[in-house]
N, C-alpha and C positions, 0 to 999 in steps of 0.2 A: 424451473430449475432453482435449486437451493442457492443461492447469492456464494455462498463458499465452493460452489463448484463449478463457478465460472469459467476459470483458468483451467480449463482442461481439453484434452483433443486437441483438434485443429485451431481453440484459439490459442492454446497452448503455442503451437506450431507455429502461428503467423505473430504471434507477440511480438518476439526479435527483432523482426525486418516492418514490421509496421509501427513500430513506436514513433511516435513524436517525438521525444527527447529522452534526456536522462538526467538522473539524478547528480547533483553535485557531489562527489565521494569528500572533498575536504570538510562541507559542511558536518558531515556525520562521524569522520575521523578527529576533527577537533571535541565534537563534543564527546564523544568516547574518552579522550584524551582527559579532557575539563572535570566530567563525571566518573572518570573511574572504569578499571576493566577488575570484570567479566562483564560483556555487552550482550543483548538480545536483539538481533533485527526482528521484527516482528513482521509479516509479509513478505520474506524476504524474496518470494520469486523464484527468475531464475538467476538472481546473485546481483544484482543492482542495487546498490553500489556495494554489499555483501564482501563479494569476491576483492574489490584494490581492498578495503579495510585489512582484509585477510593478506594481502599482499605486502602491507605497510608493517605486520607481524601482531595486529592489534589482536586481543583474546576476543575474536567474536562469532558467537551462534547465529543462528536462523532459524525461524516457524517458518511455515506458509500451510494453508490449509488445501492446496492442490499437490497433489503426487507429481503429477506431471510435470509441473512447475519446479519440481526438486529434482527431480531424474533430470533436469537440462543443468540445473546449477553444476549437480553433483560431477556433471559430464564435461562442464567449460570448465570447475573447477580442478579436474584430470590434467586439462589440456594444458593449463598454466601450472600443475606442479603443485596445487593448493592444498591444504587438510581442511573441512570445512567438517563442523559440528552441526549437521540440521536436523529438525524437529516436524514431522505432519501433522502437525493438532490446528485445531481453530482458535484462531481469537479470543473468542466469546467462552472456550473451554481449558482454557490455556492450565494445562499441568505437568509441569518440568522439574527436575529432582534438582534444581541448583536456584538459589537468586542473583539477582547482578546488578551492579552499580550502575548500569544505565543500558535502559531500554529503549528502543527508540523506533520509530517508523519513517524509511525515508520515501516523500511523497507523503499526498492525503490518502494511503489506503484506508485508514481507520472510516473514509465519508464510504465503505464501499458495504460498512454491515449496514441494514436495512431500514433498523429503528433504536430508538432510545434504550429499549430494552436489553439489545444486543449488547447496545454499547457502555452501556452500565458494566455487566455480566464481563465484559474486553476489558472494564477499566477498575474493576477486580479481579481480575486477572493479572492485569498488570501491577497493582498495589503488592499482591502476595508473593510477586516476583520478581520485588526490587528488595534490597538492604534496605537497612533504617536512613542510612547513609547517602543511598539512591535516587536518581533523578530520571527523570520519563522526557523521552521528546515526541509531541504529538504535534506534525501538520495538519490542518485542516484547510479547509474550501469554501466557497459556495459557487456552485455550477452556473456558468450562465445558459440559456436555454441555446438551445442549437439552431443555428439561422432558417428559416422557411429556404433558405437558396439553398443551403447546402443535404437538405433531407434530401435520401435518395440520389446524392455523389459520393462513391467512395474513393478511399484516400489507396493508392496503388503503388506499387513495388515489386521490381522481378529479382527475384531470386536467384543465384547461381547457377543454379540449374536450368536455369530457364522458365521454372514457374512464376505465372503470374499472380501476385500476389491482393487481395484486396477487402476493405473492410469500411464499412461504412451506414450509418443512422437513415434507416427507415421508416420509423416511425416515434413518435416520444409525447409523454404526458407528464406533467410537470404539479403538483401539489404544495403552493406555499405553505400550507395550513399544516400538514406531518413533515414538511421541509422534506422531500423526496423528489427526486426525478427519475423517471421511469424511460430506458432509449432501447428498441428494440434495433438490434446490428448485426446485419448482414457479411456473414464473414465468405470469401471463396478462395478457393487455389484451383488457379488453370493451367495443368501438367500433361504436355503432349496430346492439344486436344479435346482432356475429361477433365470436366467443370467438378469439383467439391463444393457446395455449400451448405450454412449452417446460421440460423437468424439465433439470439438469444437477446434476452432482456438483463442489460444492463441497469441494475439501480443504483444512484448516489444519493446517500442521506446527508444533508447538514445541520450545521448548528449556527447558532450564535453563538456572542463567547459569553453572556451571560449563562445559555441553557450550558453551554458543555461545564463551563466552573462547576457550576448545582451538579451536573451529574458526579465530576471528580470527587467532589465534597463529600456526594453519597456514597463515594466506591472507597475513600478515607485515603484522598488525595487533596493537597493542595498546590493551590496554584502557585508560583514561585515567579513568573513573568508569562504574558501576552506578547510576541514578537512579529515583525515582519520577518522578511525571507534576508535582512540585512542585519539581522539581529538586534535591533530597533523597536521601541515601544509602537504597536501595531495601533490604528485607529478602530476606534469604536465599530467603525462601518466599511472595517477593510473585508475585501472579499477571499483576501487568503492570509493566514493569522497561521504562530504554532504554538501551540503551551506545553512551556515547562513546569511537571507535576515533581510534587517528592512526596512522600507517604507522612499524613498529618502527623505531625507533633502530640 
């Protein structure tokens, strides 16, 4: 399966009620605020944290490169009364008729295209989609590998309806050397009965923050700060970092 069309179907489906967490909305409403509107969610989903931005009146868009994943924003976005502006293109393709003062992804989706390449290809995409004026926020990661104890437990949840909901890593290969980890994941939904399931290969690409600068550089971005998730000068060897880019001087 193509890495952009992950989010689709049933995982589409079970996204919601299987998350782990959520995104902090103030973090990404400040910097909206900081950098300027008109904003770009890039990945936006289905509307995390998207949708309160939109709520708080802020001027902000969304891409996400799954259909399905927009057909649910567009649907919660109903519910609450919102006007949201979204966009189906990929990252790696990004071509929109407007620029904006600040782009942003909340979460490391950006570790979710495959390789350097992509990510280049995303991070010219983003250069030609900011004002001169504009500033990028890119989270990043590095994955740690998934426990031997927990391969083959997945993580479960029932649903309103009663379905039982469940997802969880079956198998994974992990590559320091292209910085990629490879999880294949077992997704099901058990509904009166009849089992749904659906395995698919998850990959997460990273960086370092030296390699990702070089790539910005290449895509004719610079780096403006290296931070933690406190807005704090990030360590050399932290394992989640976010850079703020603005388009080279």
């Amino acid at each position: 399966m193509d890495p952009a069309d992950f989010y689709t179907g049933i995982v589409a489906e079970l996204y919601a009620p299987l998350k782990s967490g959520y995104e902090d909305p103030e973090r990404y409403a400040r910097f909206v605020l900081d950098s300027g509107e008109p904003a770009l969610e890039l990945g936006c989903g289905d509307g995390d944290p998207l949708l309160v931005l939109r709520s708080l009146g802020l001027d902000v868009e969304g891409v996400d490169s799954s259909a399905d994943m927009l057909e649910r924003c567009r649907e919660l976005a109903a519910v609450q009364g919102l006007d949201v502006t979204l966009h189906h293109q990929r990252m790696e393709s990004l071509d929109l008729p407007h620029t904006y003062r600040s782009v942003y992804l909340a979460g490391p989706t950006f570790c979710l295209l495959p390789d350097d390449d992509t990510a280049l290809a995303a991070l010219r995409g983003i250069r030609s989609h900011l004002t001169d004026d504009g500033t990028a926020l890119v989270p990043l990661f590095v994955p740690s590998p998934t426990s031997p104890d927990a391969v083959g437990v997945p993580r479960e949840t029932t649903r309103e309806d009663g379905a039982v909901l469940r997802v969880g890593v079956v198998a994974e290969e992990r590559d320091e050397h292209t910085r990629t980890q490879r999880s294949a994941l077992r997704y099901e939904r058990v509904l009166d009965g009849a089992s749904t399931v659906e395995e698919r290969l998850w990959t997460i690409h990273w960086y370092t923050q030296d390699g990702f600068r070089a790539l910005a550089t290449a895509a004719g971005l610079e780096t403006v700060a290296v931070q933690d998730e406190d807005g704090h000068h990030a360590a050399a060897d932290a394992d989640e970092f976010t850079f703020l880019l603005r388009p080279a001087r």
